[in-house]
C-alpha positions as CSV (number, residue, x, y, z in Angstrom):
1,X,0.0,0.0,0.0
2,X,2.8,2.3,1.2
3,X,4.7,1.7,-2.2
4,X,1.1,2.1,-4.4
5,X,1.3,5.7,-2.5
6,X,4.8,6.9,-3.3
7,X,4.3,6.0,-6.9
8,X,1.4,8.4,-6.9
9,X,2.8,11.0,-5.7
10,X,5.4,10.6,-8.2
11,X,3.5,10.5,-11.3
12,X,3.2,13.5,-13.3
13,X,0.0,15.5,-13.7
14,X,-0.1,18.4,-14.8
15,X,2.9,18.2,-16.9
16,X,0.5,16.3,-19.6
17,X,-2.3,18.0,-21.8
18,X,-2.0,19.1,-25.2
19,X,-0.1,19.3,-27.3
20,X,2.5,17.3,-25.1
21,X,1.4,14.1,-26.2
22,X,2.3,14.5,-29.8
23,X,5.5,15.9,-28.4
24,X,6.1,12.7,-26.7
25,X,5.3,10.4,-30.3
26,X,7.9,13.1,-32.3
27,X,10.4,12.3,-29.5
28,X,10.9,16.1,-27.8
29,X,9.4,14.7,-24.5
30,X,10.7,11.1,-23.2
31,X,9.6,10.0,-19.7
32,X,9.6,12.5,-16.9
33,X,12.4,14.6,-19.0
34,X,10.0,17.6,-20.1
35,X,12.7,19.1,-21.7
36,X,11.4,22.4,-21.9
37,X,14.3,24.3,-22.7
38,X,14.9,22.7,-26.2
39,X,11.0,22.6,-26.9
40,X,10.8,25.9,-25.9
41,X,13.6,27.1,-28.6
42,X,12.0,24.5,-31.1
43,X,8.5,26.9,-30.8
44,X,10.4,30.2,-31.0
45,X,12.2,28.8,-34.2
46,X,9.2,27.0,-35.5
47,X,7.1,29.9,-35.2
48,X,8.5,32.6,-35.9
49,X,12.0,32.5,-37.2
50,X,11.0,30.9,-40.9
51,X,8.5,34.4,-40.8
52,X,11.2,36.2,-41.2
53,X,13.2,33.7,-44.0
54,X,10.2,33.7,-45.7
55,X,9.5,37.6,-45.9
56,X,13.5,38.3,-46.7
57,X,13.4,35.8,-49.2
58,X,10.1,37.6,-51.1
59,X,11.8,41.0,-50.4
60,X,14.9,40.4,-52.5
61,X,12.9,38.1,-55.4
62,X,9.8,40.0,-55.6
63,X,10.7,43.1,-54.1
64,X,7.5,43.4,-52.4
65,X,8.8,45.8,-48.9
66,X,7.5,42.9,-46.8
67,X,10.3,42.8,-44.4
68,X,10.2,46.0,-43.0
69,X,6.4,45.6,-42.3
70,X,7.6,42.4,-40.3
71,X,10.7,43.5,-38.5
72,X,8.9,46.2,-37.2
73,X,5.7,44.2,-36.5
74,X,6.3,44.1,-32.3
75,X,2.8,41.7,-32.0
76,X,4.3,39.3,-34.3
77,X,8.2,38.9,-32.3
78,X,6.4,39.1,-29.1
79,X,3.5,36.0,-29.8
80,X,5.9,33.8,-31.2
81,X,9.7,34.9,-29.9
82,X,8.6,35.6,-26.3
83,X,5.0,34.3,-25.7
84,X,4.8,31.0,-27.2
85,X,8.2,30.0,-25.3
86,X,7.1,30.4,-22.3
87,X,4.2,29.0,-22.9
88,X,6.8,25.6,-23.0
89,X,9.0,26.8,-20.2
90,X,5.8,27.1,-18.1
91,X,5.7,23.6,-17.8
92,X,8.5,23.1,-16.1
93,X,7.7,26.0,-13.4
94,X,3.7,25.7,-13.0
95,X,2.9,22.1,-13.7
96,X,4.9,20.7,-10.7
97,X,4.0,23.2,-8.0
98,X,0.0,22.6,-9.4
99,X,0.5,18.8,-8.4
100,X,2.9,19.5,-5.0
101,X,-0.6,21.5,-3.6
102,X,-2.7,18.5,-5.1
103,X,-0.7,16.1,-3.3
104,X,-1.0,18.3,0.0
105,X,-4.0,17.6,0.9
106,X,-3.0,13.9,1.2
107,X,0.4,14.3,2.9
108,X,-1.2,16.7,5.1
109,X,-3.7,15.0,6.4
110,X,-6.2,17.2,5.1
111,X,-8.0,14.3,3.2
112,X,-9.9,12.0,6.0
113,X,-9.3,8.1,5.3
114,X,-13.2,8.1,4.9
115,X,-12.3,10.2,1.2
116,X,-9.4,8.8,0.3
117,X,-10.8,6.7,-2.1
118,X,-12.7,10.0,-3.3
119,X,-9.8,12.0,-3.8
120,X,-7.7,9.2,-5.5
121,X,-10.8,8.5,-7.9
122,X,-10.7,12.8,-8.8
123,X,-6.5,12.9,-9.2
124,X,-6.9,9.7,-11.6
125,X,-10.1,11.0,-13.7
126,X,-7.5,14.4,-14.2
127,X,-4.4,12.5,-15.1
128,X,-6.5,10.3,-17.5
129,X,-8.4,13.6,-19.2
130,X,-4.7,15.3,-19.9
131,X,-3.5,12.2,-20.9
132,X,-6.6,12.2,-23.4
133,X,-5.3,11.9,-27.1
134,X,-9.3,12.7,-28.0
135,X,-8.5,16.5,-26.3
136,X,-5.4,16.9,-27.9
137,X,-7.2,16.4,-31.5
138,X,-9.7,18.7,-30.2
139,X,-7.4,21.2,-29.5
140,X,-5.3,21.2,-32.7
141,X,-8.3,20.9,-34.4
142,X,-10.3,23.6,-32.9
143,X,-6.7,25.4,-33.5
144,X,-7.2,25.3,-37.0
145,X,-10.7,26.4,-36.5
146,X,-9.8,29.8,-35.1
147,X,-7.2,30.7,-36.8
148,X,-9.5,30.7,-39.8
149,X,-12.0,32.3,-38.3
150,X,-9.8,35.1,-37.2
151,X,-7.4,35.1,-41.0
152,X,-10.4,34.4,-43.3
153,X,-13.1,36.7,-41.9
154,X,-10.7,39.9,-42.1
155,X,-11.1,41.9,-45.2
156,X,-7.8,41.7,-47.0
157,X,-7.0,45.5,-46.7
158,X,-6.7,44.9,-42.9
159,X,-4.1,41.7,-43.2
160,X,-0.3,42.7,-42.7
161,X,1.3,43.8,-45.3
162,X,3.8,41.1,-45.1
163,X,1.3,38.3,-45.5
164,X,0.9,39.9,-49.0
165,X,2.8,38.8,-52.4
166,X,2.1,42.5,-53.8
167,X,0.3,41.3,-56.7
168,X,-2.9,42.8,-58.4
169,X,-4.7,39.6,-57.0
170,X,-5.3,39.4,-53.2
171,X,-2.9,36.4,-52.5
172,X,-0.9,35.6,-49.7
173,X,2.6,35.7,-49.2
174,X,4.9,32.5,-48.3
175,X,5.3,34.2,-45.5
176,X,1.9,34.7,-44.5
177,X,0.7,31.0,-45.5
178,X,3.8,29.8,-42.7
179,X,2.0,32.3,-40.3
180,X,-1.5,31.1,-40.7
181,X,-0.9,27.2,-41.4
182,X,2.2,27.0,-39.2
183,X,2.8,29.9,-36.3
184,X,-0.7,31.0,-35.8
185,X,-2.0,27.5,-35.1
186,X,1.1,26.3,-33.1
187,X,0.5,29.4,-30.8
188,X,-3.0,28.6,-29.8
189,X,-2.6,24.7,-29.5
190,X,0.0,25.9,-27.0
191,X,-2.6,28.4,-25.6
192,X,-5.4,25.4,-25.7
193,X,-4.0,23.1,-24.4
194,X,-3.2,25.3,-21.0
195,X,-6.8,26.3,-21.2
196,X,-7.5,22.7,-20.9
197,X,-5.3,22.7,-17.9
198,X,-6.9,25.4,-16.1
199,X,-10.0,23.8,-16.9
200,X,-9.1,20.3,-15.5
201,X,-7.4,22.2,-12.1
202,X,-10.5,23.9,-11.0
203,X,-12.9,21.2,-12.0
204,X,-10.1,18.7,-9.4
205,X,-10.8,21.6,-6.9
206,X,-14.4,21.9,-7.3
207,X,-14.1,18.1,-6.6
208,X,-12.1,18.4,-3.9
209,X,-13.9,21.2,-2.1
210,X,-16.8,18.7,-1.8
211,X,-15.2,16.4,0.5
212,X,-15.3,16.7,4.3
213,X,-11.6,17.6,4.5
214,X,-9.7,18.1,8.3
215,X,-9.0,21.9,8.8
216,X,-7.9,23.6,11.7
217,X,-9.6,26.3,12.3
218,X,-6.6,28.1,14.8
219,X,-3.5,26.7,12.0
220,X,-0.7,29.4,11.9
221,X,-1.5,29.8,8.0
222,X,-4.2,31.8,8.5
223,X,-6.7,29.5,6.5
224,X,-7.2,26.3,7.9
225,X,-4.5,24.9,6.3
226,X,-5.0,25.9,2.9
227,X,-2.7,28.8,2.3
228,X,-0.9,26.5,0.1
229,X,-3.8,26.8,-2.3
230,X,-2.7,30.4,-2.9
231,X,0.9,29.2,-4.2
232,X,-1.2,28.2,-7.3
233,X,-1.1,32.1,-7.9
234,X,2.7,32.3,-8.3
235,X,2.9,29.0,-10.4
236,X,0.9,30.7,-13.0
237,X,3.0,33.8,-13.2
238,X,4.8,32.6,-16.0
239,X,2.0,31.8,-18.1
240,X,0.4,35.0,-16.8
241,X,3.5,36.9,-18.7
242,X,3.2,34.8,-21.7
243,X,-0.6,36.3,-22.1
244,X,0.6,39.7,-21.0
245,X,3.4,39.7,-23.6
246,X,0.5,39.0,-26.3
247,X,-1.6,41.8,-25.2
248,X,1.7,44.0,-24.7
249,X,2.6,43.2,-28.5
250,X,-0.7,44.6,-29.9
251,X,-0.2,47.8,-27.4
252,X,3.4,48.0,-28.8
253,X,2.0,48.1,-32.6
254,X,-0.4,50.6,-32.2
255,X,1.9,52.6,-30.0
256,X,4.7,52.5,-33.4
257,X,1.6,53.1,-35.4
258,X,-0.4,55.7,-34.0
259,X,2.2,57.3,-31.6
260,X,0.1,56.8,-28.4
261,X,-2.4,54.5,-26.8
262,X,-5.7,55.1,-27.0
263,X,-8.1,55.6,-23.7
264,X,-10.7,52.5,-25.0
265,X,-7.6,50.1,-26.0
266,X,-5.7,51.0,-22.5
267,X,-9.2,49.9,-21.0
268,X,-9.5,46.8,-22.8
269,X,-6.2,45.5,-21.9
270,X,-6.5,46.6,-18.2
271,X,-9.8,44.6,-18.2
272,X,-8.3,41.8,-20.2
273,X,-5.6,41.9,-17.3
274,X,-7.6,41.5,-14.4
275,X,-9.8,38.9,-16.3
276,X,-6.8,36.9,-16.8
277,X,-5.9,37.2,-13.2
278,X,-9.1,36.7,-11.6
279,X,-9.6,33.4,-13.7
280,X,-6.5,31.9,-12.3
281,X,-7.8,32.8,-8.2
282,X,-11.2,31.9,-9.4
283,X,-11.2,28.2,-8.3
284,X,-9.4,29.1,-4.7
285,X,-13.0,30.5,-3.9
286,X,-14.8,26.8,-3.7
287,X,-13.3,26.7,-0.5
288,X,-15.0,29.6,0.7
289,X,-17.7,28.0,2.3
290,X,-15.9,24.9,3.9
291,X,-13.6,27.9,5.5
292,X,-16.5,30.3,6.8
293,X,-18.0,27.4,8.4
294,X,-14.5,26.5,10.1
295,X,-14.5,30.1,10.9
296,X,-18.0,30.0,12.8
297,X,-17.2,26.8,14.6
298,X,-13.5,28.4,16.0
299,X,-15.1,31.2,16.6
300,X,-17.5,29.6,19.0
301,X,-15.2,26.8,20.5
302,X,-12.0,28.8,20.7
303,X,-13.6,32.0,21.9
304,X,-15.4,30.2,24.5
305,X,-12.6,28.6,25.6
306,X,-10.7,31.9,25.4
307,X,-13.4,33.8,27.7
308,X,-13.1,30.6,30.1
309,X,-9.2,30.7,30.5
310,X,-9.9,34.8,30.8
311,X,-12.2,34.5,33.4
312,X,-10.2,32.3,35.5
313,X,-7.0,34.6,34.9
314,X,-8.5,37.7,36.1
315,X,-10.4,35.7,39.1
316,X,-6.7,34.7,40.0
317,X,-4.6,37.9,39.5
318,X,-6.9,40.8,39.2
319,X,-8.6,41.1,42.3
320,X,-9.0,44.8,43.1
321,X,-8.1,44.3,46.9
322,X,-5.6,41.6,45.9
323,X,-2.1,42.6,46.6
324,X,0.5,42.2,43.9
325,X,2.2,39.8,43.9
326,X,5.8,40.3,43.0
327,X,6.3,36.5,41.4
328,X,3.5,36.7,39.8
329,X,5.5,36.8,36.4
330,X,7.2,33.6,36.6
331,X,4.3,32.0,37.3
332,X,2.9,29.6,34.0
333,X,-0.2,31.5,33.9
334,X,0.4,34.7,31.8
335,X,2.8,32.5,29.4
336,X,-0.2,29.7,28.9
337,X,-2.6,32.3,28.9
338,X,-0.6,34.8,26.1
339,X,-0.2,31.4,24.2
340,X,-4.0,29.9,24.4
341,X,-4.7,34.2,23.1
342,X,-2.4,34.1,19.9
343,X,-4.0,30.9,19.2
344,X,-7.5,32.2,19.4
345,X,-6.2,35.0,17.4
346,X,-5.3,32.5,14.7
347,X,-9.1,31.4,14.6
348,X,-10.5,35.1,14.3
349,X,-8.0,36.1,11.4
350,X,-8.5,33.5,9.3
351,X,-9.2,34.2,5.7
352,X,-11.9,33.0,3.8
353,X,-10.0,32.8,0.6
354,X,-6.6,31.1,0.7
355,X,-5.2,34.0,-1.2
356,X,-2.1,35.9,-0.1
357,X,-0.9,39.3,-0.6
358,X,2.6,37.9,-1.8
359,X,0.9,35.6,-4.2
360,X,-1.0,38.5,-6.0
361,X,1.5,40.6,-6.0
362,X,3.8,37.8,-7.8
363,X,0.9,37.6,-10.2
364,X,0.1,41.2,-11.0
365,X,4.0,42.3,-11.8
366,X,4.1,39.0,-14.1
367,X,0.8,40.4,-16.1
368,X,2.1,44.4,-16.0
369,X,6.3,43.4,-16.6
370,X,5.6,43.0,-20.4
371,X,4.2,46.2,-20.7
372,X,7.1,48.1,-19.2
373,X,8.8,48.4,-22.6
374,X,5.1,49.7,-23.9
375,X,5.2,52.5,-21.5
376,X,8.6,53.7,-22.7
377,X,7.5,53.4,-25.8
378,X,4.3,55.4,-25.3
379,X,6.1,58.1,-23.5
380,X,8.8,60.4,-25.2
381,X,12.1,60.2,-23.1
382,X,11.6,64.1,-22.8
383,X,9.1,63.6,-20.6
384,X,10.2,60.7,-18.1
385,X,13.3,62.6,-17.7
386,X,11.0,65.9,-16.8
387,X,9.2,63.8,-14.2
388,X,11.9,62.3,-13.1
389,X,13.4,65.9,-12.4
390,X,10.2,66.8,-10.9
391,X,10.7,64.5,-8.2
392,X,14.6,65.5,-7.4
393,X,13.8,69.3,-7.6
């Protein structure tokens, strides 16, 4: 039994879904070696280095201007050189911290013996849905399916120039069939297959939020126990920068374009923002209500205990005609009694979401760090180094 344990602890979880299972037939992935480093340079090269072959290439045959358009295209470099990457390398950080907090609640303790079998039956039906080859179809499939709903619906005045050959006729360019057969689907099966993931993790914590698990109401964490939940946050920061660094690449295009932002785009991205980051906390609230009801009953057992203890205390040592007595100090009392108090002050803190200030903050400077290089862009040097003077004099 002990052995049947350790081995699944050790299996992989979230390190599956799509598209690492083709990945695994073509030989990038073997075993537990992810190797997300190569894979991750294998994207970036795949995606978006034969962009700019193909557009230098047409530029000196055809003559057509297309690289320039390209070179300069910042949405473009950042999907495919910086988004879809780490995409790959998110793997490697996220994936293994998501199953460390699954495996927590069974290590812990926090899983009763009762729902064992329960929680063994929910971690099995998740490995076996990312291990799916039906979803991984899906996803390449429904890949396909955006991208031409997204190319093909676009009048062909609005498609970069570089996707053009230049002709009379409205054709694409060899550079702009790699984009919309190649890069363009590679990038969302990536993006897909982590929707799937996020998917799968809060339908496992939906499941496990159902199951009568042990908290303590008075544990130092400052949520029954489940503060580890809130790591979750700073696992997805890296995938939170890869979606950042798409929305930053748009922001960067219009900002070489236009010259500025404008107020409704700036909107839209701050919203997409906090959508992105409020989808990732979203399934740390299904413990709510298993935490306000450990919250109501430490609030009643530990605070009448607390009142007891108190009582007793001040009948001891607070007389008003008592004398004082000088040892009263190195008496076990006031030590026991301080102790049973920051105890009880455990129980009345305790959060109701397993969310932590240092987890959100992780999250939110991984979303707004790709748009640092937008700002600068969007504001003329003259004017940072006036504010900046501003502030000195």
């Amino acid at each position: 039994m002990q052995m049947n344990e350790a081995l699944h602890a050790n299996e992989v979880l979230f390190e599956n879904g799509p598209p690492v299972g083709l990945q695994r037939r073509l030989g990038l992935v073997r075993g537990s070696q992810l190797n997300v480093g190569r894979r991750a340079m294998i994207v970036g090269a795949v995606g978006w280095a034969p962009l700019l072959v193909l557009a230098g290439i047409q530029n000196v045959t055809m003559h057509t201007g297309g690289i320039t358009p390209l070179l300069w295209d910042a949405g473009m470099h950042a999907r495919y050189l910086i988004a879809a990457p780490l995409l790959v390398l998110a793997e490697a950080l996220c994936a293994p911290r998501l199953n460390a907090i699954v495996r927590h609640f069974a290590d812990a303790g926090l899983v009763t013996n009762r729902d064992r079998g329960t929680y063994d039956a929910a971690v099995a039906s998740t490995r076996a849905q990312l291990n799916s080859r039906a979803a991984e179809i899906i996803a390449i499939a429904l890949a396909y399916l955006l991208m031409s709903a997204a190319v093909f619906s676009l009048p062909f005045d609005q498609i970069p120039i570089w996707h053009k050959t230049g002709g009379s006729a409205p054709a694409f360019s060899p550079a702009g069939w790699w984009h919309v057969l190649v890069s363009l689907p590679l990038l969302l099966t990536l993006l897909l297959g982590w929707t799937w993931r996020l998917a799968l993790w809060a339908h496992l914590l939906w499941r496990i939020a159902r199951l009568d698990l042990r908290l303590l109401a008075s544990h130092p964490d400052g949520a029954a126990g489940l503060a580890v939940l809130g790591y979750s946050l700073r696992a997805f920061s890296l995938l939170a920068m890869a979606l950042a660094a798409i929305v930053a690449g748009r922001s960067a295009n219009i900002v070489f374009v236009d010259g500025a932002l404008p107020r409704d785009h700036t909107i839209f991205s701050a919203g997409l923002l906090v959508v992105v980051g409020a989808l990732f906390a979203a399934p740390l609230f299904f413990f709510t209500p298993m935490l306000m009801r450990a919250l109501q009953r430490g609030s009643f057992e530990y605070g009448a205990l607390a009142t007891q203890v108190g009582a007793a205390f001040e009948e001891k040592w607070l007389g008003r005609d008592r004398p004082v007595d000088k040892s009263a100090l190195e008496k076990p009392d006031f030590s026991a009694t301080t102790d049973l108090y920051a105890i009880v002050a455990n129980v009345y803190a305790l959060r109701l979401v397993p969310i932590d200030l240092k987890s959100i903050a992780m999250l939110g400077i991984a979303l707004l760090l790709p748009f640092v290089p937008v700002v600068f862009l969007a504001l003329p040097m003259a004017e940072i180094l006036a504010g900046l003077k501003g502030l000195l004099f």
